[in-house]
C-alpha positions, 0 to 999 in steps of 0.5 A: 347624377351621383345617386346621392341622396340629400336630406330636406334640409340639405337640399334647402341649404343647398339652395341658400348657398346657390342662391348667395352665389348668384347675387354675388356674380350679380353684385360683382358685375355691377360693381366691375360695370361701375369700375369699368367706367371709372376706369375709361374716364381716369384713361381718358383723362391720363390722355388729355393731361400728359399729351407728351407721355407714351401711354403706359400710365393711361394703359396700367389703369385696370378694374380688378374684383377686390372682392364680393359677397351676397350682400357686397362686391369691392373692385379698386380702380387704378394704375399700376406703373410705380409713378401713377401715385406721385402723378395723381397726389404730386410730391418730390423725388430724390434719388435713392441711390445715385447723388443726382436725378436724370432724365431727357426732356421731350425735347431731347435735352438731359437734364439733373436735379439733386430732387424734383417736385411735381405738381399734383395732375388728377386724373383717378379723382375726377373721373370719379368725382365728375362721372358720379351720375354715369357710375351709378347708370352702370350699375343700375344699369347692370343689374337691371339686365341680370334681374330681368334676366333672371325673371 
């Protein structure tokens, strides 16, 4: 002990703010449950979609803590390889720098182009959209388990 002594309102206050703490570890892990399952389903997805790639999209797929509160928790839920957006929402691309694009094809075969235009191949929206009830489980799930515990 610190031999300090707190006032009655200090020591109330004090426990406001421990208890502020808590529900937001509460709210963060729920919400991380529900992220985790979004996550597990748009890796899965990667999987059944791009059957020819190595892995790293499916592998850069993380759940990060974007931030929480008592009252909130935010997590973002998806890739960070520079091309998991253009895989999800399709596009074109044209060379930045070089005059033409160039790549070998999974048959082993070189190939240019002066742009490319990729189909849109969802893999983050329906692991979202499909899972709804499996998400909102996780969560309900979780926190269930921390109230108990804490009663």
């Amino acid at each position: 002990m610190s031999g300090k002594t707190y006032t009655m309102p200090q020591f109330i206050e004090a426990l406001k703010r421990m208890e502020n703490n808590v529900r937001g570890k509460t709210l963060a892990n729920a919400a991380m449950a529900g992220g985790r399952v979004i996550e597990a389903q748009a890796k899965i997805n990667v999987v059944n979609t791009f059957k020819h790639v190595t892995g790293a999209l499916a592998n850069s797929i993380q759940t990060t803590l974007e931030s929480s509160s008592a009252d909130q928790a935010v997590v973002a839920v998806g890739p960070t390889v520079i091309y998991g957006r253009i895989q999800e929402l399709g596009g074109t691309i044209k060379p930045l720098t070089a005059k033409k694009l160039h790549w070998v094809n999974e048959n082993g075969e070189h190939r240019s182009a002066y742009e490319v235009t990729l189909p849109a191949r969802p893999y983050m929206k329906p692991a979202l959209e499909d899972h709804q009830a499996d998400i909102i489980q996780a969560v309900s799930e979780n926190l269930r388990i921390e109230i108990e515990g804490a009663i």
